[in-house]
C-alpha positions as CSV (number, residue, x, y, z in Angstrom):
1,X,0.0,0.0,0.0
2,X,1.4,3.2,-0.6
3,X,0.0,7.3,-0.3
4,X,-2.2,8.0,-3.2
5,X,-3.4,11.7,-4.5
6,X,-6.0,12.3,-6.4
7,X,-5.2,11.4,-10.0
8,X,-4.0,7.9,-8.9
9,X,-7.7,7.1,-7.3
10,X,-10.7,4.9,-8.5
11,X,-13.0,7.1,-10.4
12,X,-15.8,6.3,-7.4
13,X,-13.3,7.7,-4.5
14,X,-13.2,10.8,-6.4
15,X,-16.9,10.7,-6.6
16,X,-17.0,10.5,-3.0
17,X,-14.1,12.8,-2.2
18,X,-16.0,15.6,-4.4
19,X,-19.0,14.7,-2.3
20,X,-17.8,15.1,0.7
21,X,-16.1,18.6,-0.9
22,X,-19.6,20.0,-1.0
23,X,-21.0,18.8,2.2
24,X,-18.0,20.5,3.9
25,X,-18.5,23.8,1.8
26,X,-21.7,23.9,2.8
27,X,-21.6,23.3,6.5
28,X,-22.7,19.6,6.8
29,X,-19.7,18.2,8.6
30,X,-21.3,14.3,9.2
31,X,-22.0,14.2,5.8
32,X,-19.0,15.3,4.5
33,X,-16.9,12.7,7.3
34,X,-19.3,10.1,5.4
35,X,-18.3,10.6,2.3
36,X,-14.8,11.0,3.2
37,X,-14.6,7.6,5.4
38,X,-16.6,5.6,2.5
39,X,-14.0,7.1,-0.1
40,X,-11.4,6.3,2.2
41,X,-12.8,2.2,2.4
42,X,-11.9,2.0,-1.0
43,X,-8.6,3.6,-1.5
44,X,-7.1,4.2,2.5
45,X,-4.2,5.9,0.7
46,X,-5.9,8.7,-0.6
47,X,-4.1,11.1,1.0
48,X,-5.9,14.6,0.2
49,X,-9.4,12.6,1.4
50,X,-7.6,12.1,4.8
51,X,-6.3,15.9,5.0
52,X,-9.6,17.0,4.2
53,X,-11.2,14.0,6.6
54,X,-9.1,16.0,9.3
55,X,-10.9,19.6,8.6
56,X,-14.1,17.9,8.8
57,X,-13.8,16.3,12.1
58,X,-12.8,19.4,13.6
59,X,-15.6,21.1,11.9
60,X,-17.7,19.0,13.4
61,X,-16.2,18.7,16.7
62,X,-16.7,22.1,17.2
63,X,-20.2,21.6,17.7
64,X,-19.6,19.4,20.4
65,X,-19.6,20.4,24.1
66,X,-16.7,20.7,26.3
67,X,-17.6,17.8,28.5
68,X,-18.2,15.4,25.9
69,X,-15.3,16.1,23.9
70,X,-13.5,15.8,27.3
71,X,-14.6,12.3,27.8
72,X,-13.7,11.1,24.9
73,X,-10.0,12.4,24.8
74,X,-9.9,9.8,28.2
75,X,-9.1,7.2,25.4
76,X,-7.9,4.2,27.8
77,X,-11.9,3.9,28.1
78,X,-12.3,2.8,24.2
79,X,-12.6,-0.4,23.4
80,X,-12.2,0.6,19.7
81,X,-8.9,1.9,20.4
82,X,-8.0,-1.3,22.3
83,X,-9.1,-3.1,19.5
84,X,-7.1,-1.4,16.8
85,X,-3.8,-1.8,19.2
86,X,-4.1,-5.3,18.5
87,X,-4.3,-5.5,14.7
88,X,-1.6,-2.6,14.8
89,X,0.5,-5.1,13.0
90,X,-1.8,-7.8,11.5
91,X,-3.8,-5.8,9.8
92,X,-2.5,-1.9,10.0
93,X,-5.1,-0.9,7.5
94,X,-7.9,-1.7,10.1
95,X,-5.6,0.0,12.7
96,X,-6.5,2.8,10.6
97,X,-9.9,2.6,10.0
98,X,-10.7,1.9,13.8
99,X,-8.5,4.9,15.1
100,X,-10.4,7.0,12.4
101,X,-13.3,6.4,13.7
102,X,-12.7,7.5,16.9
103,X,-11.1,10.8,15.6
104,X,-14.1,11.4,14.0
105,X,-15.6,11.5,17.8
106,X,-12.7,13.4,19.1
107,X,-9.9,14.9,16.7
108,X,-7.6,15.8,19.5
109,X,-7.9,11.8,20.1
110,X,-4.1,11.5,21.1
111,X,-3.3,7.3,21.1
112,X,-5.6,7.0,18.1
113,X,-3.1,9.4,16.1
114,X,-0.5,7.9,17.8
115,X,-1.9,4.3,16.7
116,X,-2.7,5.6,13.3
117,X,0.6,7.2,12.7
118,X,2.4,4.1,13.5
119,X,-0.2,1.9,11.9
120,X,0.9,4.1,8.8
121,X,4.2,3.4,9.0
122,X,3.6,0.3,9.0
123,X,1.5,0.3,5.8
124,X,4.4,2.5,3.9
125,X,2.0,5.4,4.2
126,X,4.3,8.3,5.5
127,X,2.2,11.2,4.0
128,X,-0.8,9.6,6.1
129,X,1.4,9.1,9.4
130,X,2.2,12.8,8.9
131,X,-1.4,13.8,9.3
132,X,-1.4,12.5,12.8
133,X,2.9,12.8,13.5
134,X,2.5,16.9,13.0
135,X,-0.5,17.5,15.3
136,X,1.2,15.3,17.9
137,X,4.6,16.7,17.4
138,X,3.0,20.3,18.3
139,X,1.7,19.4,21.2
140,X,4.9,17.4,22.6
141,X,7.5,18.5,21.1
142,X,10.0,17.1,23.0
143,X,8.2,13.9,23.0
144,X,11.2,11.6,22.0
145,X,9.8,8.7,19.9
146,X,7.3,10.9,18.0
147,X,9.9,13.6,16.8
148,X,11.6,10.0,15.6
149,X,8.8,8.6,13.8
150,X,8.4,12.0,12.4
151,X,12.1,11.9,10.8
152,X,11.5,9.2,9.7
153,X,7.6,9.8,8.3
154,X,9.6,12.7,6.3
155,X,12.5,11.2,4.6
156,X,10.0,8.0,3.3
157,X,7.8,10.9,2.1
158,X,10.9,12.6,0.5
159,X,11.3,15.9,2.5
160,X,15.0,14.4,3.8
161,X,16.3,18.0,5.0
162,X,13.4,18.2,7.5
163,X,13.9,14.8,8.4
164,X,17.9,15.2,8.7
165,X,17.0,18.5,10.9
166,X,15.0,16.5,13.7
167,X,17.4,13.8,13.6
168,X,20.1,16.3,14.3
169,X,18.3,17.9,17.1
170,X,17.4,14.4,18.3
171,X,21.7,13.5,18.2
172,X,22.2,16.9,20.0
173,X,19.5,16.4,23.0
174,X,21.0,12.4,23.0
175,X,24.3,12.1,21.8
176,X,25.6,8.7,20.7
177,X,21.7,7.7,20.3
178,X,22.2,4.4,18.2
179,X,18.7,4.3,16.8
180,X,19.3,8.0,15.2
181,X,22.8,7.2,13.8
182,X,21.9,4.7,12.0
183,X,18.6,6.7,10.7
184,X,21.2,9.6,9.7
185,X,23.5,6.8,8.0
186,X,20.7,5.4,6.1
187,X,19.5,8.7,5.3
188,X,22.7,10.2,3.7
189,X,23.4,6.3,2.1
190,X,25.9,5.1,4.1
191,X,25.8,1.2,4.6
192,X,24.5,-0.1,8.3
193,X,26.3,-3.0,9.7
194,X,24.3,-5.8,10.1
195,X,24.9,-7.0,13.3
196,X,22.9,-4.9,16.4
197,X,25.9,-3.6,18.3
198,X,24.8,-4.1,21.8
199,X,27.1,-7.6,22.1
200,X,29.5,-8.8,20.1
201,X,31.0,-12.2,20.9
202,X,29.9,-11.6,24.1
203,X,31.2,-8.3,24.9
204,X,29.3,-5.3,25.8
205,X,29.6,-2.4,23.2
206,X,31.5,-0.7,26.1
207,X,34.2,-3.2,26.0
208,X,34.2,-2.5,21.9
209,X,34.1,1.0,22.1
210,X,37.2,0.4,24.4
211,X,38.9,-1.5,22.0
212,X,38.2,0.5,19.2
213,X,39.8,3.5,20.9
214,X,42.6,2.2,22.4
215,X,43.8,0.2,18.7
216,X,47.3,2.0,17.9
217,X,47.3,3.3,14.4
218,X,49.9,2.0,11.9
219,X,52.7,4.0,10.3
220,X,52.0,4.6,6.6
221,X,53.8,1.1,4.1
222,X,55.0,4.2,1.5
223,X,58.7,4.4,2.9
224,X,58.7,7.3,0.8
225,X,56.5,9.5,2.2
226,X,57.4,8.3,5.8
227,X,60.9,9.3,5.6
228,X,59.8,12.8,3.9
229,X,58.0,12.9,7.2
230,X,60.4,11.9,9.3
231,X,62.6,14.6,8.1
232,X,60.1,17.3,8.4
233,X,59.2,16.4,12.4
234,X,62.9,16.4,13.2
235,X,63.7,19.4,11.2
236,X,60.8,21.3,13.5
237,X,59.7,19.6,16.6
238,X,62.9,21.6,18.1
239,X,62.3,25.0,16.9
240,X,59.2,24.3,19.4
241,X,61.3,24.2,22.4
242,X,62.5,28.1,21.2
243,X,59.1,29.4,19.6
244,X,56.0,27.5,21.1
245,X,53.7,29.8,19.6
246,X,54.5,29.8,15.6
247,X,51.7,28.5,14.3
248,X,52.6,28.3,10.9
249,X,55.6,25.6,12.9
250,X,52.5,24.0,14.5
251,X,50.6,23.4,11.1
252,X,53.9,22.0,9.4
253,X,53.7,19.3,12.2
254,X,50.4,18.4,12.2
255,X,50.3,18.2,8.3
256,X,53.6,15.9,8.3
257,X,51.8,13.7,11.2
258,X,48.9,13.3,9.4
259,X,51.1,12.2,6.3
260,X,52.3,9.5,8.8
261,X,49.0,8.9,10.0
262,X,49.2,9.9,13.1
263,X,46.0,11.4,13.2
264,X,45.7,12.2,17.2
265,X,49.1,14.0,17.6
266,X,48.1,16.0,13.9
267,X,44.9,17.1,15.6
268,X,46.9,18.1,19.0
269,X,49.3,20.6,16.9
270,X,46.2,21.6,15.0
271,X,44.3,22.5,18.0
272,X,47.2,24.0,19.8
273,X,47.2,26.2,16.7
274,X,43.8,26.8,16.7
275,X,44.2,27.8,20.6
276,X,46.8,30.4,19.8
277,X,44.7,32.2,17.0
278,X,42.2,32.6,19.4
279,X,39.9,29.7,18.9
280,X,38.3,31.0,15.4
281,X,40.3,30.4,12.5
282,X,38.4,28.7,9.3
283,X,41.4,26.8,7.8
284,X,42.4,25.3,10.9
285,X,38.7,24.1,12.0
286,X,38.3,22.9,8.3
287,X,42.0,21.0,8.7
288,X,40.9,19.3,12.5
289,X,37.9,18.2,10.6
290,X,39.2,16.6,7.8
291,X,42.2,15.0,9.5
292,X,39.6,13.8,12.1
293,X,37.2,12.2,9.5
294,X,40.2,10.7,7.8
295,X,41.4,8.9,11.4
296,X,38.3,6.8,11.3
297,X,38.0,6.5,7.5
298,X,41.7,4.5,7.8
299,X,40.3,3.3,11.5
300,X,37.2,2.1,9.3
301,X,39.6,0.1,6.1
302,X,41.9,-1.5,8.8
303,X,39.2,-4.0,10.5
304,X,39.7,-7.4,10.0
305,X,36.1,-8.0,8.2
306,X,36.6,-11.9,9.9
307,X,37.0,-10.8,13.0
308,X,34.1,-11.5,15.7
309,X,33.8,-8.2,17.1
310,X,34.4,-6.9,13.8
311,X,30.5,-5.9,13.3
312,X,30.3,-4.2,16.1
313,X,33.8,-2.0,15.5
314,X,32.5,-1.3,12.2
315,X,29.3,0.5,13.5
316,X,30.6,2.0,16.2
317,X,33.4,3.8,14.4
318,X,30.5,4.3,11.6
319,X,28.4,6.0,14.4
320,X,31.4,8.3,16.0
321,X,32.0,9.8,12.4
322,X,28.9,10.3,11.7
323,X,27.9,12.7,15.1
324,X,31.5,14.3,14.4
325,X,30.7,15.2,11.1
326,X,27.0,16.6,12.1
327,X,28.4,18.6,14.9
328,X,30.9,20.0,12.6
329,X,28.2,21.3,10.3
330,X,26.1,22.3,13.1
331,X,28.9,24.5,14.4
332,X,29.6,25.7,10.5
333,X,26.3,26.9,10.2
């Protein structure tokens, strides 16, 4: 099933869905929710039925008093809710037409949009989850799992800059949040390991974080290019001792380190440099950056793909690059 628009319906849904047009131009909310929901029986992806479902209701709700629309937004009282909980992944179409019917009581109905936003999903509806997602969303925005199934409603329905823009407030308010990372990796195209990285030949990811961090780098096999580097740290290192504060000596090292590979003392003489200029400099953020993403790029082509924990390695090297880099453009920005 996937979300529909008007010239992709059956010729009696846009029968209906014109119907229901009228009755709601002329003031008759039930009618026009009746037309709607009967359009919406034969084609449940008809997405501008469902907007235009959603004007209705309120329409209509609005001639509803305070008590009763109160009553109704108690929703661990409905049976039909409880109902459509169960088929939530059985039958997510139902799931949909059960919670429907309940928003057609009560539009602020918040566990039927939750129900039918996830039901949805389910379906590979995103357009129709973001019917319910963007109301919710609204009125919790800091509600964790809905901002999520929101980002992710999004980049299915396309819009992937709003969708990378809630992930990345997501990363920032939870840093190191696996399910996001690999959201953000899928997003932008990178592969996602296959193996979940909470144990890996029975180690905790802690323990492979550890070892991932604490794995010495390797000095470059081009002898060539080593011994050009060689030359250049021991030409310089001791002009250090004399003038500690020459960053343009400081930026000679870390380049010739990061020839070597040496990526952590390349970004200490970088950021000492960076320290000196008074903590703004655009070529020296730009050069920490890259030297940084290159570290786990060679970190990344130097796991032993028949290793055990290798899996887990993979994705979590995957996952520190990937909130480097998004900090790094959040700063840029």
């Amino acid at each position: 099933m996937r979300d529909k628009t008007l010239g992709q319906v059956p010729a009696a849904c846009d029968e209906l869905y014109q119907k229901g047009l009228a009755a709601l131009e002329a003031g008759d909310a039930d009618s026009a929710i009746s037309s709607f929901m009967q359009a919406l029986e034969i084609e449940p992806g008809f997405v501008d039925c469902r907007e235009a479902l959603r004007r209705a209701q309120c329409k209509a709700a609005e001639k509803k008093p305070g008590l009763w629309k109160r009553l109704f937004r108690k929703d661990r009282f409905s049976p039909t809710l409880s109902e459509a909980e169960v088929m939530l992944h059985v039958k997510p179409l139902k799931t949909i037409s059960l919670a429907e019917h309940v928003l057609n009581r009560d539009p602020g109905n918040i566990k039927a949009h939750k129900l039918l936003a996830k039901a949805a999903l389910v379906a590979d509806m995103p357009r129709t989850a973001l019917l319910s997602l963007e109301p919710l969303a609204d009125e919790d925005p800091e509600h964790r799992a809905i901002k999520q199934e929101l980002a992710q409603a999004l980049a299915k329905s396309g819009d992937t800059s709003a969708a990378a823009a809630i992930y990345g407030q997501l990363l920032k308010a939870y840093p190191g949040d696996g399910a996001v990372l690999r959201a953000l990796r899928e997003l932008s195209g990178q592969p996602v390991a296959q193996q979940e990285p909470e144990t890996a030949n029975g180690h905790t990811l802690d323990k492979v974080a550890e070892a991932a961090s604490a794995r010495p780098l390797q000095t470059p096999s081009a002898p060539a290019a080593a011994s050009s580097s060689d030359e250049v740290i021991n030409r310089f290192e001791p002009l250090l001792a004399h003038c500690p504060r020459n960053t343009k000596v400081l930026q000679t090292l870390a380049e010739a380190y990061a020839r070597k590979l040496m990526f952590d003392q390349s970004i200490s003489f970088y950021k000492r440099a960076l320290e000196i200029a008074g903590g703004k400099n655009a070529a020296l953020e730009k050069a920490i950056a890259e030297t940084t993403l290159k570290k786990f790029d060679v970190e990344l082509s130097r796991l032993d793909p028949k290793a055990p924990e290798s899996a887990a390695l993979r994705e979590h090297i995957q996952n520190q690059r990937l909130e480097f880099q998004w900090h790094a453009m959040e700063e840029s920005a």
